[in-house]
C-alpha positions in Angstrom: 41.6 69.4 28.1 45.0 71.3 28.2 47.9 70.5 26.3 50.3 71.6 28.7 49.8 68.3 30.5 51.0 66.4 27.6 54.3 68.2 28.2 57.1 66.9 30.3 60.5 68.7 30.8 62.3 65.2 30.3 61.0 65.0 26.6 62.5 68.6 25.7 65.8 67.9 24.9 68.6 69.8 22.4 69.2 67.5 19.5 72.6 66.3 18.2 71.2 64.7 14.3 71.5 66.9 11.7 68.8 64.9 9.6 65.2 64.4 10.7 65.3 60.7 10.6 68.0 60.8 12.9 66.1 63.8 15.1 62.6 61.3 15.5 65.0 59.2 16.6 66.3 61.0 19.5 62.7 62.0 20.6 61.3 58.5 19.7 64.6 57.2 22.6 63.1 59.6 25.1 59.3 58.8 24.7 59.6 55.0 24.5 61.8 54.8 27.6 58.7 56.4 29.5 56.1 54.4 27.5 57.5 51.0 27.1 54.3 50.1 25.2 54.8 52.4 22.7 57.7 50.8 19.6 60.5 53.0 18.3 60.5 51.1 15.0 56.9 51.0 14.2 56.5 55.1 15.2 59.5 55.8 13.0 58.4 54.3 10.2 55.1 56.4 10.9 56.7 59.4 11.0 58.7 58.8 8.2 55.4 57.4 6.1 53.9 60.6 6.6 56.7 62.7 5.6 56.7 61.0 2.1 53.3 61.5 1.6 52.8 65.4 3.0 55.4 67.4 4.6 54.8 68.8 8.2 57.2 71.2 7.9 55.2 74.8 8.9 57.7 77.3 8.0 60.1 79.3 10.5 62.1 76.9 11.0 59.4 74.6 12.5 59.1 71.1 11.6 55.9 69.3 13.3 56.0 65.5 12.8 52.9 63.3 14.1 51.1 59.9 13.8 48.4 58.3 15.4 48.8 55.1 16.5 46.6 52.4 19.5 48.1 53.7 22.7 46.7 54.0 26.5 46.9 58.0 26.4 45.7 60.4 24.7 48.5 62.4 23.4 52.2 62.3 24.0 54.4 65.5 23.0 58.4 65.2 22.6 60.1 68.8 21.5 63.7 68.9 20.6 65.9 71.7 19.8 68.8 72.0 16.9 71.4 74.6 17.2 72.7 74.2 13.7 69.7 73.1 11.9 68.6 70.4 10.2 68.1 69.3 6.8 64.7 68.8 5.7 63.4 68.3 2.2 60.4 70.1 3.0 62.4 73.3 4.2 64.6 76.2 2.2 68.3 75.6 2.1 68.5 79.3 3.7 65.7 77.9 6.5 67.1 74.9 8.4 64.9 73.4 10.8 65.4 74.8 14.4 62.4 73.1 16.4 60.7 69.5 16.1 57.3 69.5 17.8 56.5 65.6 17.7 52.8 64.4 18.4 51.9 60.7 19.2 48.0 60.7 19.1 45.9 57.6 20.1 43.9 56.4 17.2 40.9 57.2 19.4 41.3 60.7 19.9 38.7 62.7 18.5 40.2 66.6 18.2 43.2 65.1 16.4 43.0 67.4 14.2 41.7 70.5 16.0 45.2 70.0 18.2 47.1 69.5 15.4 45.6 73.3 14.0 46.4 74.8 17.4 49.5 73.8 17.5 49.9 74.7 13.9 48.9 78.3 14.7 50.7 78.5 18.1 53.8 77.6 16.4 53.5 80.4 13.4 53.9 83.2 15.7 57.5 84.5 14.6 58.0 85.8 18.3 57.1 82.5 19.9 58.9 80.7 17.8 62.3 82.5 18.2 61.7 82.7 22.0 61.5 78.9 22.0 64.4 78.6 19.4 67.0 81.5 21.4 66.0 80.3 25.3 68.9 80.5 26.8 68.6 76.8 28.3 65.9 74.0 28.4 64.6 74.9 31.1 63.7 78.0 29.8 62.6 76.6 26.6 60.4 74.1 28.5 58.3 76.8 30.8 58.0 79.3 27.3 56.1 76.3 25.5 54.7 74.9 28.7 52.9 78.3 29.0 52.4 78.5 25.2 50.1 75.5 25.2 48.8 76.1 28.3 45.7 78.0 26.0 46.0 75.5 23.6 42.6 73.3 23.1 42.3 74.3 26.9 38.8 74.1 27.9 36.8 77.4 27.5 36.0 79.3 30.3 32.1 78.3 30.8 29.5 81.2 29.7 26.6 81.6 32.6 23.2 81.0 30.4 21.2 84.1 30.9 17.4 84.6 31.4 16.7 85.0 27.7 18.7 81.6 27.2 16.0 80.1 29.7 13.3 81.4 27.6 14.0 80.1 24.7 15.3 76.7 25.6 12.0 76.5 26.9 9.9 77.9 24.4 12.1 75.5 21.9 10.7 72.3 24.0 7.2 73.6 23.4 7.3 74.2 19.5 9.0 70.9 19.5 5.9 69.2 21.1 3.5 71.5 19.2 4.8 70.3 16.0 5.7 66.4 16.7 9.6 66.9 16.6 11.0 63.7 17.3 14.3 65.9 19.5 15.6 68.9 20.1 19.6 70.0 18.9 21.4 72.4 20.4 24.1 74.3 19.0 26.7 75.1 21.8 29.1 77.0 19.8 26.8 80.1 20.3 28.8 80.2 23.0 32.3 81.7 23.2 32.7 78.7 26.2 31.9 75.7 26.9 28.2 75.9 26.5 26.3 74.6 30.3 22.7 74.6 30.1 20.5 76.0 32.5 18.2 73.7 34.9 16.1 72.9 32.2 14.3 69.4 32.1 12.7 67.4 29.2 11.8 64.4 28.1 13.0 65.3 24.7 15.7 63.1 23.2 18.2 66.2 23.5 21.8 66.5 21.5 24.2 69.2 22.2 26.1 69.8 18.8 29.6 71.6 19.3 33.1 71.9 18.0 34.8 72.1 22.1 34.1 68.9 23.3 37.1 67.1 24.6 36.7 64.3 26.9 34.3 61.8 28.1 33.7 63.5 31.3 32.7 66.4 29.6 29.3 65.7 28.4 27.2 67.7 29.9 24.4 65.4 32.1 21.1 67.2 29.8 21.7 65.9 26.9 21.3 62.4 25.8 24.1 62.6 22.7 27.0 64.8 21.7 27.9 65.6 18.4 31.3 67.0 17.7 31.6 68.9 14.5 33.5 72.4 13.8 32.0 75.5 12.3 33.3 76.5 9.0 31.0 79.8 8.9 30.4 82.1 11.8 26.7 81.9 10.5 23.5 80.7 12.4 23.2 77.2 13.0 26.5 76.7 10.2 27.0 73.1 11.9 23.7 71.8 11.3 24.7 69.8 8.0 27.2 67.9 9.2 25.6 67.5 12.6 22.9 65.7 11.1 24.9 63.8 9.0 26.9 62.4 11.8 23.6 61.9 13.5 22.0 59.7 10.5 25.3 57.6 10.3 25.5 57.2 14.3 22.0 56.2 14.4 21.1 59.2 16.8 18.3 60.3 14.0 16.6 58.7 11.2 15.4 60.1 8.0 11.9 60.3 9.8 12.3 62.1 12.1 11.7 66.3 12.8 14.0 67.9 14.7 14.1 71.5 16.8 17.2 73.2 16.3 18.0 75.6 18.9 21.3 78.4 18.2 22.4 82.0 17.7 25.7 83.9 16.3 29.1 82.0 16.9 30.1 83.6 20.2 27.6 85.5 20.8 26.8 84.0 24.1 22.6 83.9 23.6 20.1 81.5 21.7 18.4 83.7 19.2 17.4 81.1 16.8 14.8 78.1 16.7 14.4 76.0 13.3 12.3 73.1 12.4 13.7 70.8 10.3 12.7 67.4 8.5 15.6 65.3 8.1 14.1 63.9 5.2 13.5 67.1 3.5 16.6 68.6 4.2 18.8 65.4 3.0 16.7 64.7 -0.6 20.1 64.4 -2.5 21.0 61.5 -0.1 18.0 59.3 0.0 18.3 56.2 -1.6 16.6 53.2 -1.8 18.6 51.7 1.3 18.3 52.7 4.7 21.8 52.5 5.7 24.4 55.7 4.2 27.3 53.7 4.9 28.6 50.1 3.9 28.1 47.2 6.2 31.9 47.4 6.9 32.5 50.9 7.3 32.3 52.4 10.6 30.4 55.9 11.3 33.3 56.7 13.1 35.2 56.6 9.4 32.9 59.4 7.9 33.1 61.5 10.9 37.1 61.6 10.5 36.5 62.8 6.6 34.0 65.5 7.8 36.7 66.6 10.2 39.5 66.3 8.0 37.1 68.4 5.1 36.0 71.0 7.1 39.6 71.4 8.8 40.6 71.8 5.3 38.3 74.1 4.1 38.8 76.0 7.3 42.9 76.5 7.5 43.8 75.2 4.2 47.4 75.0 4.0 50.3 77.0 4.3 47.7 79.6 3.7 46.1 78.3 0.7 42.6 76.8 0.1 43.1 73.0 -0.2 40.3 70.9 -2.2 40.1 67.1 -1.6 39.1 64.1 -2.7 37.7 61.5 -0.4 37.4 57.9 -1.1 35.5 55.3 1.1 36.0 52.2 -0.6 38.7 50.6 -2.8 40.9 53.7 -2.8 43.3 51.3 -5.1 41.8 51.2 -7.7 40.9 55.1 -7.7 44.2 55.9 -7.6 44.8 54.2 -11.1 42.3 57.2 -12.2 43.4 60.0 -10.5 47.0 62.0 -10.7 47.7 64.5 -7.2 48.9 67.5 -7.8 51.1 68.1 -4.6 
């Protein structure tokens, strides 16, 4: 995936509002006329939601609104431009807002968040930022951020497996016989691309665990699963956790089973590493007397968006700061009563 796509010169337009309100309304005009099944009213009071509850203001005079919503795309990207700022609670009197980056995300989209952080860190680059803000005309603006997030999220180039690789793919399969693993896991990351794995057979339930997995289409063919997780440690086999514990809520593995972990250094570009591990043992804390983790009417797909949104958190923080969180899957109400934020 490449978020230049996402980016049309007819949604980069120089705004006119001098609130933000009035500035998500002049993007919402543009986007809505290309989407009709997209609603200016419902996104605005979206947007505007959000803003109460966090500010997406990122500093430099950047402001980056977004909201997910039940759309037949992926992601939709309107930019606008102010020449004489506008006011924004969230920014200094003496630091007007100069650029709204607004992002519509399906609710389906699975990297919400990792697009969201690439944009965020595209977008603090003072240089960028003021080439954006001081292009000379939209045109201009529109080919700077076109080729901005043209290496945003874009897939990585793919690293050629090497003999070694080979071996111990292969060698894993065997210890995972020799010891009655019930699967093998992979952890792709090891890999400063997009992770292809050699021609290399088994009849091993297989799942490739990585954090660059975009689309459908990019599951690789040799592996029967794919976990997406992000790395919060540059450490061996740092994703194995939270793979697992996607895994046991997806129904991929069960608190019987063994499983052959296969990895190596973040980036490193070779498999150095081959574990053993018994679910069971490693997830003691977590066993209870029921087999299911999760309530009847909560969705896997629910705890794998608080894994995300945790590990994102404890990854990039915010505004440079470490951010601790509180998660509640249930009757969030009624925890509120108890509980008192402190942003």
């Amino acid at each position: 995936m490449r978020l230049d796509k996402y980016i049309s010169r007819s949604r980069v337009i120089d705004l006119g509002s001098a609130d933000m309100e009035g500035a998500l309304a002049e993007l919402l005009n543009l986007t809505v006329a290309r989407f009709p099944d997209l609603h200016k009213e419902s996104l605005l009071k979206g947007l505007l939601r959000r803003e109460d509850t966090m500010t997406t203001y990122l500093g430099l005079g950047v402001a980056l609104p977004h909201v997910r919503v039940k759309m037949g795309r992926r992601y939709v990207l309107a930019v606008g431009r102010s020449h004489y700022g506008i006011r924004y609670d969230g920014a200094m009197e003496s630091e007007p807002v100069r650029l709204v980056i607004m992002l519509i995300a399906d609710e389906k989209a699975r990297d919400y968040l990792q697009v969201l952080a690439a944009l965020a860190r595209l977008l603090q680059d003072q240089d960028f930022v003021n080439s954006l803000v001081q292009a000379p005309d939209l045109d201009t603006l529109y080919d700077r951020l076109f080729a901005g997030c043209g290496g945003i999220a874009a897939k990585p180039v793919a690293a050629a497996p090497s003999r070694v690789n080979v071996v111990v793919l292969r060698e894993a399969e065997k210890i995972a016989r020799g010891s009655r693993c019930t699967g093998l896991m992979v952890f792709g990351d090891a890999f400063a691309g997009t992770f292809e794995s050699p021609r290399w057979k088994t009849t091993l339930k297989t799942i490739l665990v990585t954090r660059n997995l975009t689309d459908a289409e990019d599951h690789p063919a040799r592996f029967s699963e794919t976990i997406q997780v992000r790395s919060f440690s540059s450490q061996r086999l740092a994703q194995l956790r939270s793979a697992m514990l996607v895994g046991l809520t997806r129904g991929l593995l069960t608190f019987n089973d063994r499983i052959c972990c296969v990895g190596g250094l973040a980036g490193s570009n070779q498999f150095d590493t081959i574990v053993v591990v018994d679910v069971e043992k490693e997830f003691q804390t977590m066993l209870t007397s029921h087999a299911d983790l999760l309530p009847a009417d909560v969705k896997p797909e629910v705890l794998e968006r608080v894994i995300a949104v945790a590990t994102e958190l404890a990854v990039e923080g915010r505004e440079g700061r470490p951010v601790g969180c509180l998660f509640v899957i249930g009757d969030h109400k009624k925890l509120e009563k108890l509980t008192k934020p402190l942003v």
